[in-house]
C-alpha positions in Angstrom: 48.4 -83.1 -140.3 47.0 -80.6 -142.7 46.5 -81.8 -146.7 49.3 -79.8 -148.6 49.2 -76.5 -150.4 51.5 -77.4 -153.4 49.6 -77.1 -156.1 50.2 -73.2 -157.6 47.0 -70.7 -157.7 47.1 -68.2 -160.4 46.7 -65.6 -157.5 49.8 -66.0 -156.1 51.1 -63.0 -155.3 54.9 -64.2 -156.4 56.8 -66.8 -157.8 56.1 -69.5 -160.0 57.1 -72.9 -158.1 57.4 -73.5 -154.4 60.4 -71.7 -152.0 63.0 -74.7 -151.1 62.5 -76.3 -147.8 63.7 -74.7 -145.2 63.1 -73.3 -141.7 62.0 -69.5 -140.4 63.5 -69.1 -137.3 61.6 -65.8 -136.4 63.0 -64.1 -133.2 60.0 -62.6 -131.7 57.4 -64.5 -131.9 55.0 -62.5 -129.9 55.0 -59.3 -131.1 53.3 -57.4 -133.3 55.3 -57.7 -136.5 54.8 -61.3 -137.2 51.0 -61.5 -135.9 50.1 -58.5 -138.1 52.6 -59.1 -141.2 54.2 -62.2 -140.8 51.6 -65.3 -140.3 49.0 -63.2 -142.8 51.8 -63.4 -145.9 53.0 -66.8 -145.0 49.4 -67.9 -144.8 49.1 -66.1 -148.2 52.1 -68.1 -149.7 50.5 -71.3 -148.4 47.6 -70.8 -150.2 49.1 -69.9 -153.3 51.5 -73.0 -153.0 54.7 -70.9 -152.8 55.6 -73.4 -149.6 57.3 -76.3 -149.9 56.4 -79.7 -147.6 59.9 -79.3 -145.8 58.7 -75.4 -144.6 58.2 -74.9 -140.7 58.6 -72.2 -138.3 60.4 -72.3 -134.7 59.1 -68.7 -133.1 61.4 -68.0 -130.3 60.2 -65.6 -127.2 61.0 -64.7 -123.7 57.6 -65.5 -122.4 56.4 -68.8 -121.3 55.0 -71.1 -124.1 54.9 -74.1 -125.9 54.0 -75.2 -129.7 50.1 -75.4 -129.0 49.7 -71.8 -126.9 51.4 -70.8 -129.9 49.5 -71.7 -132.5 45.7 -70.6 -130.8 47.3 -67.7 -130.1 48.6 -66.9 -133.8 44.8 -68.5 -135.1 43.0 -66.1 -133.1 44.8 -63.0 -134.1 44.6 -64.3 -137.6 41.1 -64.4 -137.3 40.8 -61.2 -135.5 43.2 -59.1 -138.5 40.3 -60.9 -141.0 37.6 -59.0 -139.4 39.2 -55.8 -139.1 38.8 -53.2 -142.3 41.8 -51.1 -141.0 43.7 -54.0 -140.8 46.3 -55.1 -143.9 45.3 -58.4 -144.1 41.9 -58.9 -145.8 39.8 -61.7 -146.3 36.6 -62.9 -146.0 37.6 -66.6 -144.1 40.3 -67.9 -143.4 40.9 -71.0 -144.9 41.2 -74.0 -142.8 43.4 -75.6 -145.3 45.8 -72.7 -146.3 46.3 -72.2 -142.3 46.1 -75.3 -141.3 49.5 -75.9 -143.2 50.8 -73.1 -141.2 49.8 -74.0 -138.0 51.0 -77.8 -137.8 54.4 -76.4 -138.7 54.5 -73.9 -135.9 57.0 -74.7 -132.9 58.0 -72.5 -130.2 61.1 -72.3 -128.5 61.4 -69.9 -125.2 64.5 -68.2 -125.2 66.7 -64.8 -124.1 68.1 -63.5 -127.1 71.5 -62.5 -125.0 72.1 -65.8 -124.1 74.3 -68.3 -125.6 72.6 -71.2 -124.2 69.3 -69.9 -126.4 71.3 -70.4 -129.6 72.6 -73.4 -128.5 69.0 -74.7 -128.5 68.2 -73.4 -131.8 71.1 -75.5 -133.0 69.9 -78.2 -131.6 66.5 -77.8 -133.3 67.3 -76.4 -136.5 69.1 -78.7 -139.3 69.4 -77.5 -143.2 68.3 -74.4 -144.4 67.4 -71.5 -142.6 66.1 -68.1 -142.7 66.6 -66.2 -139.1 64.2 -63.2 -138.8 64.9 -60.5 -136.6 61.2 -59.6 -136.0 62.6 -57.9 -132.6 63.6 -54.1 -131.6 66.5 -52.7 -133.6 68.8 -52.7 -129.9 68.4 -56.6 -130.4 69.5 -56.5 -133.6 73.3 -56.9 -133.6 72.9 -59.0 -130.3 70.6 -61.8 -132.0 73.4 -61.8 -135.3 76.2 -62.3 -132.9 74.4 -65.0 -131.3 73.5 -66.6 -134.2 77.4 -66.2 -135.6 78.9 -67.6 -132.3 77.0 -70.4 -131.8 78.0 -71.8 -135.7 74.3 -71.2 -136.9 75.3 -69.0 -140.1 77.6 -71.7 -141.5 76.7 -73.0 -145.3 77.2 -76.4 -145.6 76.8 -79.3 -148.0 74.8 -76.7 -150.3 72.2 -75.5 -147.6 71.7 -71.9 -146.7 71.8 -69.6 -143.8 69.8 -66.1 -144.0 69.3 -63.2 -141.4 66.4 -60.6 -141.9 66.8 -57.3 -140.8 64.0 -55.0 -140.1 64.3 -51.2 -140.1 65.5 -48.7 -138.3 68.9 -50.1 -139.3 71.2 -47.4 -137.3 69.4 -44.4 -136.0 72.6 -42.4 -138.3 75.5 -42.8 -139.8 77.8 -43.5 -137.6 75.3 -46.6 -135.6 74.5 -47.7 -139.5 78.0 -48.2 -140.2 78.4 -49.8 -137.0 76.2 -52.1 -137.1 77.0 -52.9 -140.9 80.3 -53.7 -139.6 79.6 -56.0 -136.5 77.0 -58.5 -138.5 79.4 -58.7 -141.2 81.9 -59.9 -138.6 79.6 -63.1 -138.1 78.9 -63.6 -142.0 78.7 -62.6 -145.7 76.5 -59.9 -147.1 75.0 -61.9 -149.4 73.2 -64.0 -146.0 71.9 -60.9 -145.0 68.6 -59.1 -145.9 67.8 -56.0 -144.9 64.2 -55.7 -145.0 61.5 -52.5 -146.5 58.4 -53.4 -147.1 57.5 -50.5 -149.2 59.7 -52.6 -151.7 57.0 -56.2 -151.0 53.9 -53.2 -152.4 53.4 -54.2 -156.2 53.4 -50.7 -157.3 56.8 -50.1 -156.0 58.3 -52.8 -157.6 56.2 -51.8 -161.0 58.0 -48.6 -161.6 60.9 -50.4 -162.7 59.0 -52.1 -165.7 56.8 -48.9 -165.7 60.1 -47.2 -166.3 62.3 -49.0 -168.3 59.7 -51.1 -170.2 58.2 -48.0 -172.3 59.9 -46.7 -175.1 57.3 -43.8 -174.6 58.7 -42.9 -171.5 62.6 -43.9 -171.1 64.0 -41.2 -173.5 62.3 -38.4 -171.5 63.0 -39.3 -167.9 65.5 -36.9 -167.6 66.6 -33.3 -166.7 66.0 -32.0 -170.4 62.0 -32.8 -170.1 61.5 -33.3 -166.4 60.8 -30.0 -164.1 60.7 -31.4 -160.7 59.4 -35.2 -158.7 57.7 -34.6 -155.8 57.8 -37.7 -153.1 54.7 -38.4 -150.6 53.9 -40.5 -148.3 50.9 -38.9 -146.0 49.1 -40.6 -143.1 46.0 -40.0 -141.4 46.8 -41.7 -138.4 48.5 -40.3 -135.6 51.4 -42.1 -133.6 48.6 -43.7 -131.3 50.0 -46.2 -128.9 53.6 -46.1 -130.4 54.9 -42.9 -128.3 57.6 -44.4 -127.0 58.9 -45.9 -130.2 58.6 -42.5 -131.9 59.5 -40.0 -129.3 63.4 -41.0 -130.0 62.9 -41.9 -133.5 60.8 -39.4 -135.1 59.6 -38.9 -139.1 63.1 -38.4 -140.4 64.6 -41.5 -139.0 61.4 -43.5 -139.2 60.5 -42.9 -143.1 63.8 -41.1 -145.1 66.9 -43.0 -145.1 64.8 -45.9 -146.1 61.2 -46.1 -147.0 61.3 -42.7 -148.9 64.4 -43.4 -150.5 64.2 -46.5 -151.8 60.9 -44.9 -153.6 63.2 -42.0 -154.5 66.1 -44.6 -155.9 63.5 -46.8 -157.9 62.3 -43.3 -159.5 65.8 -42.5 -159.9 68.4 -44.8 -160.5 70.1 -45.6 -164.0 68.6 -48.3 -165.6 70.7 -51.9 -164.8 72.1 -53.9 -167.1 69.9 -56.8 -166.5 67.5 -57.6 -163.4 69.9 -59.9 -161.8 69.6 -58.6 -157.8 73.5 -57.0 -157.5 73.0 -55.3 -161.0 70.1 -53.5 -159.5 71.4 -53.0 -156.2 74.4 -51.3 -157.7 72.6 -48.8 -159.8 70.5 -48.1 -156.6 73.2 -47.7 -154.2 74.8 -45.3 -156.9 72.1 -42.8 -157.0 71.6 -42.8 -152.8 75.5 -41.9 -153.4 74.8 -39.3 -155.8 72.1 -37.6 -153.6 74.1 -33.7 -151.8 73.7 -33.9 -148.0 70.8 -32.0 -146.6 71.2 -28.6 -145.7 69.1 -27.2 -142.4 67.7 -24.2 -144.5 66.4 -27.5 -147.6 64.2 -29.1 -144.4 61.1 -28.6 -142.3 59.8 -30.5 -139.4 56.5 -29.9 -138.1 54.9 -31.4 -135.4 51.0 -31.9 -135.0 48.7 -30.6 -132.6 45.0 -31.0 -132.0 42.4 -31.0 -134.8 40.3 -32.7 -136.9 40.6 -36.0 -138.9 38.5 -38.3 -140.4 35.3 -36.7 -139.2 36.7 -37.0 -135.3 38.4 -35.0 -133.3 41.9 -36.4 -132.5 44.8 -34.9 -129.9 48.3 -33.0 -130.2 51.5 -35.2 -130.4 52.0 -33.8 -127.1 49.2 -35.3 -125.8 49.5 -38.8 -126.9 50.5 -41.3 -124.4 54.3 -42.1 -123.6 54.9 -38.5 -125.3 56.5 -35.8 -123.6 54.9 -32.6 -122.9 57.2 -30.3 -124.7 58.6 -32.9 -127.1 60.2 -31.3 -130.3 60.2 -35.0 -132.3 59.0 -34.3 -135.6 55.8 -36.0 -137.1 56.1 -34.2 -140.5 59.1 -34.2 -142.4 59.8 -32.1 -145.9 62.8 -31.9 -147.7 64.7 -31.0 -150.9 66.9 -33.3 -152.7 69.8 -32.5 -155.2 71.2 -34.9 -157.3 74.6 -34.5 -158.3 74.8 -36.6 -161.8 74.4 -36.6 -165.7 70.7 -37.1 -165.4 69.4 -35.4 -162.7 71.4 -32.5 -162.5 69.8 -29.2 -161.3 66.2 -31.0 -160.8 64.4 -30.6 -157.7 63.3 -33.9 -155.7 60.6 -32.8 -153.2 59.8 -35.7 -150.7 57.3 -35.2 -147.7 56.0 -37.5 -145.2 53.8 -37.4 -141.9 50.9 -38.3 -139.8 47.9 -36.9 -139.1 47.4 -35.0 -142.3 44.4 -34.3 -144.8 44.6 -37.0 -147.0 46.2 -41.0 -147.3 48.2 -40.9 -150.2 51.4 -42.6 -151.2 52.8 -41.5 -154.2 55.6 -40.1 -156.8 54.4 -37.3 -159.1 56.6 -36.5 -162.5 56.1 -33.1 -163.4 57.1 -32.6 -166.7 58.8 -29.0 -168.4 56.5 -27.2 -170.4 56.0 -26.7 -174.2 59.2 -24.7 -175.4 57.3 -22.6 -177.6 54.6 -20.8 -176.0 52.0 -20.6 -179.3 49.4 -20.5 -177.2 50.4 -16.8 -175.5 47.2 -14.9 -177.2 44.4 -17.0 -176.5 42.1 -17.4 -173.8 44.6 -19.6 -171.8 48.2 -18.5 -171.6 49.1 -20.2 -168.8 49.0 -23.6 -169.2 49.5 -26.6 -166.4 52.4 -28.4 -166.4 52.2 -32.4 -167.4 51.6 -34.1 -164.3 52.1 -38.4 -164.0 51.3 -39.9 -160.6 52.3 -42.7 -159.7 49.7 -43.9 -157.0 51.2 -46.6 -154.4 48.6 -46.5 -151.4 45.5 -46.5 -151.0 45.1 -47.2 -154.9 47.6 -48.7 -156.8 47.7 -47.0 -160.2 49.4 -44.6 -162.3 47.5 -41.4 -163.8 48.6 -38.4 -166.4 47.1 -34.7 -166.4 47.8 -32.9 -169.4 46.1 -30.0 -171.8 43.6 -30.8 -174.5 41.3 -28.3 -176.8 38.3 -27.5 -174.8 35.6 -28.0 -177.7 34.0 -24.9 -179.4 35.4 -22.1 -181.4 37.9 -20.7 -179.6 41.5 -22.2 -178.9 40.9 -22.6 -175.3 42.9 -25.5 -173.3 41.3 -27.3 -170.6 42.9 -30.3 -167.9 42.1 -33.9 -168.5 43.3 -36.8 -166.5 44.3 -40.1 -168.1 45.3 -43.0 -165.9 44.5 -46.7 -164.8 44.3 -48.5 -161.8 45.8 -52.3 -161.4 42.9 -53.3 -160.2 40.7 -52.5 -163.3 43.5 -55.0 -165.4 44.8 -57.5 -162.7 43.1 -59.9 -160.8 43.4 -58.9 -157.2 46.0 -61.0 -155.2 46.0 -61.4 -151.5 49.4 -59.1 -150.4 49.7 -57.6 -147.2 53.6 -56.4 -148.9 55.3 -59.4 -146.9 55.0 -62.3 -149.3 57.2 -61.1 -152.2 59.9 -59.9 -149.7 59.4 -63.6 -147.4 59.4 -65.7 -150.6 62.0 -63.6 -152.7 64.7 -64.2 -149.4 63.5 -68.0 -149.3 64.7 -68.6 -152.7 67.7 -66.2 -152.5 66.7 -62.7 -154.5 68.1 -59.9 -153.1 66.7 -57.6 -155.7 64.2 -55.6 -153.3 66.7 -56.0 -150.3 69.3 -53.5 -149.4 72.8 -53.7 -149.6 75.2 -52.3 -146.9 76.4 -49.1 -149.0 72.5 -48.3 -150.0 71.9 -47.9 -146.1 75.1 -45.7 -145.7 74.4 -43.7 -148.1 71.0 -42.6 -147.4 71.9 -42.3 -143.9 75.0 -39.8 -145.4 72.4 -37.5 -146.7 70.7 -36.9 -143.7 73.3 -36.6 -141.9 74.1 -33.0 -141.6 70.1 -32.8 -140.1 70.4 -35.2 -137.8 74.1 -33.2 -136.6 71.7 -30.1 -136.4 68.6 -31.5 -134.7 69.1 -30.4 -131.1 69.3 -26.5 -132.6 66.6 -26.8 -134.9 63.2 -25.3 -134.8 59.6 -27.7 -134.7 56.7 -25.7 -136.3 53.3 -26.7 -135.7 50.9 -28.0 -138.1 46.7 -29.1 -136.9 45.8 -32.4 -137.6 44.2 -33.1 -140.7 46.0 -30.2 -142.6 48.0 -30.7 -145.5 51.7 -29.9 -143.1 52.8 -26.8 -141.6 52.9 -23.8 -143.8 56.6 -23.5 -143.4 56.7 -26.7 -146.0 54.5 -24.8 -148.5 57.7 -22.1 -148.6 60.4 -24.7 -148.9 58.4 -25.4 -152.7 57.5 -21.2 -152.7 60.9 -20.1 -153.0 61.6 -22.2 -155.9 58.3 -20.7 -158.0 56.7 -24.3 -156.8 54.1 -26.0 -154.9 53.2 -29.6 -153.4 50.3 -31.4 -155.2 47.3 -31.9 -153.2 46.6 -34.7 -151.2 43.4 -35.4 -152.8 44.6 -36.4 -156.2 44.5 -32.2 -157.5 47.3 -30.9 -159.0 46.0 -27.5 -156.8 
């Protein structure tokens, strides 16, 4: 048995005493979520002591296995993930003692998820608390719940609890999210069920709120009166790879929008909560996914890649990648604009863009600010000035940065661009995060905060909508890899007097 990990590290990346005892239950063992995200945050939380003595893990799969098989298997993909640059989990070694807490408490069940007799064995195996994670494709997601619901599993008793994590895509629209919504509530309470975004685990993300509200510099002027537009990004370099047959029916809309770009957009957005209890927060969120107008055709652009260049290499059309069809019209690029219909965002523009295979890796929300009413500067060398740009800079860098106008020095009154920013890194000690840990720990000890609620899905599925109605009608344009998007997104921004910041940090 391995020593324990109890003892808190001021690295953790979360919490400040150990997670109650209790056991993840993680349907799909095998696959790639909880090799690649998974074991590397739990490992993470073992080393930080965030796990108590009473954690283990029963992975459940349809392949043949037993508790050894899978822990070398998990211990070689560990090590594998710490070798790899590209991949999320960093680190030098692993340590035999943070893992070794992880691997002793590994146990593997084999098991069809559509049959009763699975859950029955579960039951057998499972006593006190529980977190059940639904590390599986979305079709199995409603399947595994009603399992879990039949066979007595989600019952709270004698002060233990039952949890159920949901990954994304919840629903592929409305109509399925609602659907869906409604059949695992049949089987249990929304407060045992946590439906997952790992944007929301990234520290930046869950920054903005104390970046927001925290400032008395900044509060009284996030608002239509000072604020010209937000623009939304979240640009890839890579292309869709091996996952072709994932995103052929999914696509960028479905894949990013209805959750991972709005839950940046309702964090930028929302009204602040009267405190930072979890359904205070979740209420102010799923008020401003309310507030957002349904999508109009004419407000969107899709684009599609095709060959070209990135990274130095050259890389092939969507078209051409495997498990994609030859004429496919799935989108790869997504741009849109956003209305929202209350007191303090009324009549400003919220421009969000996502795709793959662009110019640049950049995660972000850029502020641009109104300028100066009074335009004292009209006779002097520079009469048009640059608006006030704040970034706030989620991935690769984690940061926040301001462009604004200053006196170039000598004698005339000429104004010149300065940038004024930090970066976490350059204040915080550097924790290990691969954007699980917070999420895994915060649904251990019962904080919903960064979890979303059943009307936050709805509603950012509502405003999409109306696209999704319109897909099979709608145009693709075309866009080469390692470009910026298709130039059809450029007039989406053009026809408002507007443009989209660049992807290398430029405000050009």
């Amino acid at each position: 048995m391995a020593e324990p990990t109890t003892a808190l590290k001021d690295t953790a990346a979360c919490g400040t005493q150990p997670a109650p005892p209790c056991t993840l239950v993680i349907f799909g063992a095998g696959g790639d979520l909880t090799k690649r995200l998974l074991m590397p945050s739990l490992y993470n939380l073992a080393g930080a002591g965030l796990l108590s003595e009473g954690f283990s893990i029963l992975g459940i799969d349809h392949n043949d296995g037993t508790d050894e098989s899978l822990r070398e298997n998990l211990t070689q993909t560990l090590e594998a993930f710490s070798k790899d640059p590209t991949s999320e989990f960093h680190a030098d070694h692993i340590d035999p003692k943070s893992w070794g807490f992880i691997r002793d408490r590994l146990h593997y069940l084999k098991g069809d998820f559509k049959k009763p007799e699975t859950y029955a064995a579960v039951k057998q195996r499972v006593t006190g608390s529980a977190v059940f994670y639904c590390a599986v494709a979305a079709r199995f997601f409603g399947t595994i719940v009603d399992g879990l619901g039949q066979a007595g599993l989600l019952k709270q008793e004698g002060g233990t609890f039952r949890r159920v994590v949901i990954e994304k895509p919840f629903g592929s629209d409305l109509a399925s999210a609602r659907e869906l919504n409604a059949r695992i509530l049949r089987q249990g309470d929304e407060s045992q069920f946590y439906r997952i975004d790992h944007f929301l685990g990234k520290e930046t993300v869950q920054s903005i709120m104390a970046f927001r509200f925290a400032n008395g510099l900044l509060e009284p002027v996030w608002r239509r009166e000072y604020i010209d537009s937000i623009q939304i990004t979240a640009a890839e370099t890579v292309g869709v790879e091996e996952r072709g047959g994932f995103y052929e029916p999914t696509g960028a809309l479905r894949d990013m929008v209805p959750n991972h770009m709005f839950q940046l957009l309702c964090m930028v957005a929302m009204e602040p909560p009267n405190s930072f209890d979890a359904e205070a927060v979740r209420t102010e969120k799923a008020k401003l996914a309310e507030a957002v107008k349904p999508i109009p055709p004419e407000d969107a652009v899709r684009g599609q890649y095709t060959a070209g260049t990135s990274e130095g290499r050259d890389v092939p059309a969507y078209r051409d990648e495997p498990h994609v069809a030859k004429d496919s019209v799935t989108e790869t690029y997504i741009a849109l604009k956003l209305n929202i219909e209350n007191w303090r965002w009324a009549g400003v523009p919220f421009y969000v863009r996502t795709g793959k295979r662009m110019t640049g890796r950049r995660t972000e929300i850029a502020v641009l600010f109104k300028p100066a009413p009074f335009k004292m500067f009209e006779d002097t060398p520079t009469a048009d000035l640059g608006p006030t740009v704040m970034r706030i800079q989620i991935d690769p860098d984690h940061g926040v940065s301001t462009e604004f106008n200053v006196k170039v020095p000598g004698p005339q009154m000429k104004i010149g661009r300065v940038r004024s920013g930090f970066r976490y890194k350059d204040f915080f000690a550097d924790r290990p995060n691969v954007g699980y840990e917070t999420l895994l720990y915060d649904c251990m000890t019962g904080d919903a905060t960064l979890f979303q609620r059943a009307d936050n899905i709805e509603a950012g599925w509502a405003a999409v909508d109306p696209l999704l109605k319109g897909w099979p009608q709608a145009e693709v344009t075309f866009y080469p890899a390692g470009s910026a998007g298709p130039t059809e997104a450029d007039a989406l921004l053009a026809r408002d007097g507007r443009h989209w910041l660049g992807l290398d940090g430029e405000t050009d």
